[in-house]
N, C-alpha and C positions, 0 to 999 in steps of 0.2 A: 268352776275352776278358773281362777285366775290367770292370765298366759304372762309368761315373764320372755318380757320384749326384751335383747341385747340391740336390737339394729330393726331399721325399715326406713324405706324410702319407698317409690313409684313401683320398683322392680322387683325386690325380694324382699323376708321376712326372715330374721334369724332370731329364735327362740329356744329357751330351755326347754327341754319334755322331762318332764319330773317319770322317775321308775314306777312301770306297771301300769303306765297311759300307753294304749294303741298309735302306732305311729297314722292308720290309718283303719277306718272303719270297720267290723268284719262281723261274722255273723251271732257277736255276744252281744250286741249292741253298748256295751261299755263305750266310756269316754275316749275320741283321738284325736291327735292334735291335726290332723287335716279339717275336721271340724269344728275345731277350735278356734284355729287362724282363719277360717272363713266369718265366724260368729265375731270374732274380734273387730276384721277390719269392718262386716257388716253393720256392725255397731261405732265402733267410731268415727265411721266419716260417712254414715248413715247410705248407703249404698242400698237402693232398693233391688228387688228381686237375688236373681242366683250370683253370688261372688267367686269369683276365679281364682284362686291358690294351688301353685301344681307342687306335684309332690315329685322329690328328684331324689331323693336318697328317703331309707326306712334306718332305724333304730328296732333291735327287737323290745318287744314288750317293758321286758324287765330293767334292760338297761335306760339310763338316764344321761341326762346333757344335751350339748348343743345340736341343733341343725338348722339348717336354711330350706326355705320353702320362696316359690315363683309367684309373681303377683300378674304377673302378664304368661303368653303363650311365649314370645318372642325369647325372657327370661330364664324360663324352663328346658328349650329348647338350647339355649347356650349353655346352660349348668349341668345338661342332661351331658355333650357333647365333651365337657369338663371332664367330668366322671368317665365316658369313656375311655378317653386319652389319657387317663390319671393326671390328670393337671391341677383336678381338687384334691385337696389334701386332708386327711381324716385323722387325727390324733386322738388316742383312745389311753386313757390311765387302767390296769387292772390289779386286784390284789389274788395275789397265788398262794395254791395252799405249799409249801416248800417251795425250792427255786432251782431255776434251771442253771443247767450245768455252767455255760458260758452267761457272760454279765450282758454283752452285747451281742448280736446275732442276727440272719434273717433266715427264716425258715418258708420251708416250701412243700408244699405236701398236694396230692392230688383228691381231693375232695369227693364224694357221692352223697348226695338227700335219698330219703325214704321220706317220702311225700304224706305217705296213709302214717307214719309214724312220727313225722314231724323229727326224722334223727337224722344225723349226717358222720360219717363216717370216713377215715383217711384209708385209702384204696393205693393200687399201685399204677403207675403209669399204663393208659394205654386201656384201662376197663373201663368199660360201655358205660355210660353218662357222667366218669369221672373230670372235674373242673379244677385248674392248677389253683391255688390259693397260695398267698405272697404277703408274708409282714417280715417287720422290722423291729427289736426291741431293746430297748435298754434297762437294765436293771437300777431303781432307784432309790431300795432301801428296802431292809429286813428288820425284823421283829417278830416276838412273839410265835415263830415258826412259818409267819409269813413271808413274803416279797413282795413290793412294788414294782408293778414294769407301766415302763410306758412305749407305745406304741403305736407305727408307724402302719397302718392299712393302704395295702399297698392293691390288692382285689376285695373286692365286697359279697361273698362267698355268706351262704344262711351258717350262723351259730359258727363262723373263720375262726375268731378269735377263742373262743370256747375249746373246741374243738382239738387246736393245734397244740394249746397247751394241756391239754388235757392225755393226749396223745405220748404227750412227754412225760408225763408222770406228776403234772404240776397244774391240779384241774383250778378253775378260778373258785377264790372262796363263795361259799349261797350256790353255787350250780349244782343243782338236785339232778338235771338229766346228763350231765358228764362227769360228775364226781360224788354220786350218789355215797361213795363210801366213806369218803371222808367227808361230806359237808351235812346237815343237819336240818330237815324238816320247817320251813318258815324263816332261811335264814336269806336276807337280801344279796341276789348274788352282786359282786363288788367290779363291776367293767363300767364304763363311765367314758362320754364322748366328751372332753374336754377342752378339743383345739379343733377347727375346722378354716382351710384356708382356701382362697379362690379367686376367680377374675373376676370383679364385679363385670355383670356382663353386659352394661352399657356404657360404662364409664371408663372402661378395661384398666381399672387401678385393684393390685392383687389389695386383698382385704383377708385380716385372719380376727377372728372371734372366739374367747378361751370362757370354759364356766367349770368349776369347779366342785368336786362331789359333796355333799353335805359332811359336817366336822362331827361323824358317828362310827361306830365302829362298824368296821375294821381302816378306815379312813382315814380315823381319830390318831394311828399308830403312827403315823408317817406326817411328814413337814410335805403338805399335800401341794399349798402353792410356792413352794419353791422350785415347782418342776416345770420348765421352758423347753422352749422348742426353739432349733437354729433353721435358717435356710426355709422357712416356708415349711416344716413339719419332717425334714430330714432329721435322724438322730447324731 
């Protein structure tokens, strides 16, 4: 598999992960892009023995687009501390089966995983292992019975984004395990990591990097690169 470079230098690696590559290795042995970006830079600048690439943020499986990966410890280490402080900024496109009530919004919900089920669940303040979950979104065009949102990941919460709109009554289109009733067996679900911004972490100049979902359906409905982002990935 081919890795599709947007950026690299000494420090970091920002690349596309095509949908239904492993963000990182597990026990399918299927393709991930942590070993992917190792195999890349081991091959291009001939690097012998083990090569170091840290991983700071995951994509689920099925979702596709951008992310940045560590090429040093030092890098990792500063992107990891990014991510806690929410200073990285994570821009996600999705398409919705119907649309929610308000155009723009942020919504917050209190989150639970079921681990042995792989499911996660919006619970009510205050129960045992529930985690707050935090987006932003903007409504950017209907059709076809769908919506475009884009948004703004504000906690990084397993299956946040799925989840919250699902909740609402507006599960994403292709999502088999949260909108089993409206979506359809084989169908690609439609979330997509589009804009990611951050400090470069030794140059500390902010840097943003945008990739955009393939021009197929349900994708194909909506003027997909006309959608931007102000302020570093505020809506």
């Amino acid at each position: 598999m081919k890795l599709d470079v947007l950026y690299e230098d000494n420090h970091i690696l920002v690349v596309v992960k095509p949908p239904n590559v492993l963000s990182q290795e597990d026990s399918t042995g299927d393709a991930d892009m942590l070993t992917l970006c190792k195999e890349y830079v081991k091959e291009k600048y001939s690097k012998p023995g083990n090569v170091y690439i840290g991983l700071v943020h995951r994509l689920d499986r099925p979702v596709g687009g951008v992310m940045v990966f560590a090429r040093t410890s030092k890098a990792a280490s500063r992107l990891s501390e990014e991510i806690r402080s929410r200073s990285l900024k994570k821009g996600y496109l999705a398409v919705l089966r119907g649309c929610p009530e308000k155009r723009n919004a942020r919504l917050e919900d209190y989150l639970v995983k079921d681990s042995k089920k792989n499911q996660v669940s919006v619970v009510k303040e205050g129960e045992e292992g529930a985690k707050k979950a935090l987006l932003s979104y903007g409504v950017e065009g209907e059709a076809d019975g769908l919506c475009l949102v884009r948004i703004e990941l504000e906690t990084g919460r397993p299956h946040q984004i799925r989840v919250q709109f699902a909740s609402r009554g507006c599960p994403l289109y292709g999502d088999q395990r949260y909108g089993a009733r409206v979506n359809t067996a084989g169908e690609q679900i439609a979330l997509w990591s589009y804009h990611i911004s951050f400090m470069h972490p030794t140059l500390k100049e902010r840097m943003d990097f945008f990739a955009y979902p393939p021009k197929e359906y349900p994708w194909s409905m909506f003027d997909i690169e006309s959608v931007k982002v102000n302020n570093h990935g505020t809506l």
